[in-house]
C-alpha positions as CSV (number, residue, x, y, z in Angstrom):
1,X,110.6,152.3,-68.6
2,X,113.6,151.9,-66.0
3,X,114.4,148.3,-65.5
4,X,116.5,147.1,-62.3
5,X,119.7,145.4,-63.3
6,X,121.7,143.2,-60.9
7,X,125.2,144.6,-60.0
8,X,127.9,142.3,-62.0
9,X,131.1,142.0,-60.4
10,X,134.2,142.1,-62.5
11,X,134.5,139.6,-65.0
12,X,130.6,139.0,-65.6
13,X,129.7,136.8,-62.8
14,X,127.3,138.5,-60.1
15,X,128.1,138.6,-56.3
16,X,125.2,135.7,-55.7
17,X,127.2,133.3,-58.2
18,X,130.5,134.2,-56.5
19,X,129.3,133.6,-53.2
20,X,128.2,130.1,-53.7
21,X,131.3,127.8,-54.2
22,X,132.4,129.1,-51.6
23,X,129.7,128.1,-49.3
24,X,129.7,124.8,-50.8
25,X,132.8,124.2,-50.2
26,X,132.0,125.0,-46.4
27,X,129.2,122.9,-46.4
28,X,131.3,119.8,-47.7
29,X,134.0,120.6,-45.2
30,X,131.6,120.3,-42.3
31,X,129.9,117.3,-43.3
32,X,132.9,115.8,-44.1
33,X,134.1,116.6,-40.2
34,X,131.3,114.8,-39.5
35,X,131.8,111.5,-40.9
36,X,135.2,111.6,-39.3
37,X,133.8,112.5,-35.9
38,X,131.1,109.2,-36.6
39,X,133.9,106.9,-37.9
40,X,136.3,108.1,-34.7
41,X,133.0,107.1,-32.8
42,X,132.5,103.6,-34.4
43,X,136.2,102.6,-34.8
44,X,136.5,101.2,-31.5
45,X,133.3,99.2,-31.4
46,X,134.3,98.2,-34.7
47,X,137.9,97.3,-33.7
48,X,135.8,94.9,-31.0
49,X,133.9,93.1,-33.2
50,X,136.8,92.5,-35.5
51,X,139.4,91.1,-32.3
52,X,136.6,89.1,-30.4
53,X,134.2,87.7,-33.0
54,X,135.7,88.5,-36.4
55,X,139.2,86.7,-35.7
56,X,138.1,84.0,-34.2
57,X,135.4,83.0,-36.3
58,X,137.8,83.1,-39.3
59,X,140.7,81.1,-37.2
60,X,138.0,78.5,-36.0
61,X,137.3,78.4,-40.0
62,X,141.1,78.0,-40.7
63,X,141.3,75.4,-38.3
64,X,138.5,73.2,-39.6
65,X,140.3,72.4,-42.6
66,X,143.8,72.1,-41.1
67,X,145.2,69.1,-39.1
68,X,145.4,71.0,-36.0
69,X,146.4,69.0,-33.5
70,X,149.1,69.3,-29.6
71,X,151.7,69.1,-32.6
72,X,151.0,71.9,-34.2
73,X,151.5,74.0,-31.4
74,X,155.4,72.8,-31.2
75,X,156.1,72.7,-34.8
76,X,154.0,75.4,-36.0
77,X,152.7,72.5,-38.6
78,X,149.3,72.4,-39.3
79,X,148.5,70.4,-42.8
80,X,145.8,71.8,-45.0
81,X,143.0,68.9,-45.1
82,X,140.1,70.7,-46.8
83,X,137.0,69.3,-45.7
84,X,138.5,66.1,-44.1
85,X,137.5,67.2,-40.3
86,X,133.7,68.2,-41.6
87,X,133.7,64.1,-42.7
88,X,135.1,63.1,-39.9
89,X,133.0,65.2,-37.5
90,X,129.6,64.0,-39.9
91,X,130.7,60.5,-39.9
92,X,131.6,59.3,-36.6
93,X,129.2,57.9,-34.6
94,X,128.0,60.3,-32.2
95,X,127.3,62.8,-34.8
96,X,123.6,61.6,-35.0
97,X,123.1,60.9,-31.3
98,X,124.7,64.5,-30.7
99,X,121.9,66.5,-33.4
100,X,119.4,64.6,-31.9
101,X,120.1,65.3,-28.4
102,X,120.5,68.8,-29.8
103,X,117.2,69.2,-31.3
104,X,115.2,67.8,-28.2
105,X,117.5,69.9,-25.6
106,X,116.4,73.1,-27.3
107,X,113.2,72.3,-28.0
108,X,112.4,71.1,-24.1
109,X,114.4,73.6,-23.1
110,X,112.5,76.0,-25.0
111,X,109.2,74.9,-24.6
112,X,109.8,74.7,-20.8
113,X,111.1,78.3,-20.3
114,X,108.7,80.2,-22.4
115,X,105.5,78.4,-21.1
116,X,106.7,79.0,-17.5
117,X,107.9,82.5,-18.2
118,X,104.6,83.9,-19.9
119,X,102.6,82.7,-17.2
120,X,104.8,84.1,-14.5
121,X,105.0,87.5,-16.7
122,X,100.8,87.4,-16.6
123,X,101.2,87.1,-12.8
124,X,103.2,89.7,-11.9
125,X,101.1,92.0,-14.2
126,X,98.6,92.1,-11.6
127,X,99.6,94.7,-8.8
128,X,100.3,92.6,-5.4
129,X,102.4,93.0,-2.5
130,X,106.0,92.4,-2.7
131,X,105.7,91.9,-6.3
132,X,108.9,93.9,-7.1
133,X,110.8,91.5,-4.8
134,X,109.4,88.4,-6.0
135,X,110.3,89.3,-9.4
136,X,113.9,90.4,-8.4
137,X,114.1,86.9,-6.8
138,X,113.3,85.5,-10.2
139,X,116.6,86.8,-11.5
140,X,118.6,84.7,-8.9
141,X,119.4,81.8,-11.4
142,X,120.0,84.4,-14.4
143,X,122.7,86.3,-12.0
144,X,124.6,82.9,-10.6
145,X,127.5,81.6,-12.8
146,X,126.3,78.4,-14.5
147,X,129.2,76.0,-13.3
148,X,127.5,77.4,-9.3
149,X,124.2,76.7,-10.4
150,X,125.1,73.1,-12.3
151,X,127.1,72.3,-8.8
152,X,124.5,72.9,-6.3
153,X,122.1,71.3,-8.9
154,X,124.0,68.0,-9.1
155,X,123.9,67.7,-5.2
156,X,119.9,68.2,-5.4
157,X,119.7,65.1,-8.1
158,X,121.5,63.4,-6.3
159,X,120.1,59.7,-6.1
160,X,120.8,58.6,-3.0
161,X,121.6,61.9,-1.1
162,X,119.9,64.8,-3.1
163,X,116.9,66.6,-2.0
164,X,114.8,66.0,-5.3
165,X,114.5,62.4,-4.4
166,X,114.1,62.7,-0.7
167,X,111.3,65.2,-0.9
168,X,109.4,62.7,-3.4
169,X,110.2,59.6,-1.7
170,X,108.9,61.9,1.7
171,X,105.1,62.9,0.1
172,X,104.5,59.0,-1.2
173,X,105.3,60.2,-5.2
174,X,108.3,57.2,-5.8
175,X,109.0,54.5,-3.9
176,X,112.7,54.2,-5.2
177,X,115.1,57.0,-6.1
178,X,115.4,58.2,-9.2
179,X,118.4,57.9,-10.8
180,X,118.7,61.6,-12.2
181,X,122.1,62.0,-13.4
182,X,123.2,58.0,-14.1
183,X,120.3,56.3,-16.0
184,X,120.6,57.3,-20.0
185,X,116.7,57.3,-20.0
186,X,116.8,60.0,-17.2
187,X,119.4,62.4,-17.6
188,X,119.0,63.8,-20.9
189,X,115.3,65.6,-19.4
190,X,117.3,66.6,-15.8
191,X,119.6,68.4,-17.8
192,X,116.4,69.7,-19.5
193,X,114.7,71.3,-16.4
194,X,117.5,72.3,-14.9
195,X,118.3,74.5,-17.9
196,X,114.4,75.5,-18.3
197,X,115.2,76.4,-14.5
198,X,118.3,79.1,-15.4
199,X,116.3,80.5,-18.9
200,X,113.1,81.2,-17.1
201,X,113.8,84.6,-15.7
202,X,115.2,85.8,-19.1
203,X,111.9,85.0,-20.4
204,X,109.7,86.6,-17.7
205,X,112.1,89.9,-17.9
206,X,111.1,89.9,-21.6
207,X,107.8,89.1,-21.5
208,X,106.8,91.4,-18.8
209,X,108.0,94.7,-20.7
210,X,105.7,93.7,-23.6
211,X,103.0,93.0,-21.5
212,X,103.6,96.2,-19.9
213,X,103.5,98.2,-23.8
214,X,100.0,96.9,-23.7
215,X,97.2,99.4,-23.0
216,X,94.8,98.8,-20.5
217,X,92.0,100.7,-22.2
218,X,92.1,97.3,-24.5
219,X,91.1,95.1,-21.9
220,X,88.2,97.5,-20.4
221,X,87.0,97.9,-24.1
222,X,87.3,93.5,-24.4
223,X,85.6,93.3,-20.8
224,X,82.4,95.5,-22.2
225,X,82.1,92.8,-25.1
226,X,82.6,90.3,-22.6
227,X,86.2,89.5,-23.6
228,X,87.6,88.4,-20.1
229,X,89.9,85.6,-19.2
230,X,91.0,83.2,-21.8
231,X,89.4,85.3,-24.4
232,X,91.2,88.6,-23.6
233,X,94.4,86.4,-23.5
234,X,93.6,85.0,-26.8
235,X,92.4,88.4,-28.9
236,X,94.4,90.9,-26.9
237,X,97.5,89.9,-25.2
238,X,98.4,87.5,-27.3
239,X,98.3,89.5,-30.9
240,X,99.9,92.3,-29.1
241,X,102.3,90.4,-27.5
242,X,103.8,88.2,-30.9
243,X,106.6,90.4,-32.2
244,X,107.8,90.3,-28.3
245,X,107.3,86.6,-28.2
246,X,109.0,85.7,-31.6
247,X,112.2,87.7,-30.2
248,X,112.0,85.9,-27.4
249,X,111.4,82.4,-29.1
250,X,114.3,82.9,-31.3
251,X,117.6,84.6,-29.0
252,X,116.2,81.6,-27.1
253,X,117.3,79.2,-29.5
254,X,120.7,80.9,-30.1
255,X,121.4,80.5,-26.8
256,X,120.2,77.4,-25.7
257,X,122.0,75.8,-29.0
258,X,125.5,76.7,-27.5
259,X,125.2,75.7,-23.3
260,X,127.7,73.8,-22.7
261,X,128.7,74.7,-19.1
262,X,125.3,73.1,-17.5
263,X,126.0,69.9,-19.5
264,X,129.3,69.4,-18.5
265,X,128.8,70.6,-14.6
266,X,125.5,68.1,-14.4
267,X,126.3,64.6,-16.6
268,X,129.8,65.3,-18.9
269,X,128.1,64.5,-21.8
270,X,127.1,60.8,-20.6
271,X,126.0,58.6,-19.2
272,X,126.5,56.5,-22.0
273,X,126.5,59.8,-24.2
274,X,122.8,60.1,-23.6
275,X,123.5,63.9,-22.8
276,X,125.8,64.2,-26.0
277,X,125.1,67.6,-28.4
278,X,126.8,69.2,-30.3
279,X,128.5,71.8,-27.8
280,X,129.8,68.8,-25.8
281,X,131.2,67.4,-28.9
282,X,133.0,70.5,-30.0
283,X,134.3,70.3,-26.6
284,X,135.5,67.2,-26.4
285,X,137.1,67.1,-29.6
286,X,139.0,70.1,-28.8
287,X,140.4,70.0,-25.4
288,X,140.3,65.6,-24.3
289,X,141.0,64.5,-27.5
290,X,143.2,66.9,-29.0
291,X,141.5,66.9,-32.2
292,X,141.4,71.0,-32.3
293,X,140.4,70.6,-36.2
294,X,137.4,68.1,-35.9
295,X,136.9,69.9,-33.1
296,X,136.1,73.7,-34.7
297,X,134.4,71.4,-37.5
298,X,131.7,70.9,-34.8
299,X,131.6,74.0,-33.6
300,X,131.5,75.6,-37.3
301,X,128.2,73.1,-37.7
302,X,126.4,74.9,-34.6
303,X,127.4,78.4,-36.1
304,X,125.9,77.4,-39.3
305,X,122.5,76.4,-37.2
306,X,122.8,79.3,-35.1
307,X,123.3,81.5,-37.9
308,X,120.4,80.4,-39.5
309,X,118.1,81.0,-36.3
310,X,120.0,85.0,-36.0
311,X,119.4,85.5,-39.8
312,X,115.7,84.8,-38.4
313,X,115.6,86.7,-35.6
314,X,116.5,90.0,-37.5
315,X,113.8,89.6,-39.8
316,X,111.2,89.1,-36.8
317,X,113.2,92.2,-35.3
318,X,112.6,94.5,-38.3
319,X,109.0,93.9,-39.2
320,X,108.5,94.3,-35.5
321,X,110.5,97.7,-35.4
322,X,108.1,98.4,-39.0
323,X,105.0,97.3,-37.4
């Protein structure tokens, strides 16, 4: 019987076989075009990242364990001190005050803005008039520059002249001024509202879009087993709405760790250090006392806590992108 052969080509290899380095080789060619066109894309992002955060972070580390001081900058001297700053920086005596000050800032500050913002974001879920301009309006102290808004703040806390006190002393709530900005017991929780005051619209921005990702065939099916008000919050928004507020929670605390601008503007750290963190004393450090290497000790410290909070945040980011 009469059997089909396939044509060789000369030398015993057939055309299939002769055709397919070749293309192979085509194939590597073109994807290898398009790793260059990607890395092209990426390099300058890249080059960013290295100039503005890489560098610095590595010349703030270099710093911390150099004697870095107005010196340096004429001589070019900076002695290698190892870990000298980071015990100098733990050691003195507003280290403590400073972490403590630090912990109840953020947390007020944190507590304040996220309570406020969730229940301005279930407000303006309802459909109202002028809703879209209240909530524009809400971005107004998200939009000012911070050195503005810890200005115009200062004049309202004012104790003898600012509004704050005037209004209460006007509607029978005090009887003497309150002395906002001076007395250590006070100042620490006006520098607290007035930063829940400037975080509350990034909160209620946040919040609103996750509320919005919820379906409202949810709440008709909760409202036909009689899950309305409190309870729809509790098994419906508020499961639906965790991977939202756990972003939310934690760039939160990143940012709030680091403001420094609000401090400074409202108190300067005092009176009698009683507005002291950890920003202020990085500050302080650096650029009134000189000290540029105690100074990036501190700062170091609040990366190191920051960095913890980040690593935490892109966890909560990824099961929420999984889930």
């Amino acid at each position: 019987m009469p059997t089909l052969e396939t044509p060789v080509a000369p030398g015993g290899v057939s055309p299939a076989r002769a055709a397919a380095p070749p293309a192979r080789g085509a194939r590597r060619r073109r994807a290898s075009r398009e790793r260059l066109v990607q890395a092209l894309f990426l390099a300058p992002a890249g080059l960013y990242l290295v100039l503005f955060f890489g560098y610095p972070v590595v010349k703030n580390v270099l710093m911390s364990l150099q004697e870095y001081t107005t010196r340096t900058f004429f001589t070019g001297e900076a002695p290698w001190v190892g870990l000298a700053n980071y015990a100098t920086a733990i050691g003195s005596n507003l280290f403590g005050p400073a972490m403590l000050n630090t912990a109840l800032f953020t947390v007020g500050s944190i507590a304040g803005q996220f309570a406020i913002g969730l229940a301005l974001a279930s407000f303006f879920r309802k459909r109202f008039p002028l809703s879209g301009f209240l909530r524009s309006m809400l971005l107004l102290p998200w939009l000012l520059p911070l050195i503005v808004s810890s200005a115009t703040w200062r004049s309202i806390l004012d104790q003898d002249s600012g509004v704050l006190n005037g209004f209460l002393r006007g509607v029978g709530l005090i009887s003497e001024p309150i002395p906002w900005l001076t007395s250590p017991s006070v100042a620490l929780i006006a520098v607290v509202l007035v930063n829940i005051w400037v975080g509350i619209p990034f909160n209620v921005t946040i919040l609103y879009g996750g509320l919005q990702e919820i379906p409202e065939e949810l709440y008709e099916a909760g409202a036909m087993d009689g899950a309305t008000g409190w309870k729809a919050f509790w098994h419906i928004t508020w499961p639906n709405l965790r991977p939202v507020v756990s972003v939310v929670l934690v760039l939160g605390v990143v940012y709030t760790l680091k403001v420094l601008d609000i401090i400074l503007g409202l108190t300067n750290g005092g009176p009698a250090n009683a507005t002291q963190t950890l920003a202020v004393r990085s500050y302080q450090e650096s650029f009134v006392n000189f000290q540029f290497g105690v100074g990036a000790a501190f700062s170091n410290i609040l990366i190191l806590i920051s960095l913890v909070f980040a690593v935490v945040y892109l966890r909560l980011n990824r099961r929420a992108v999984d889930e």
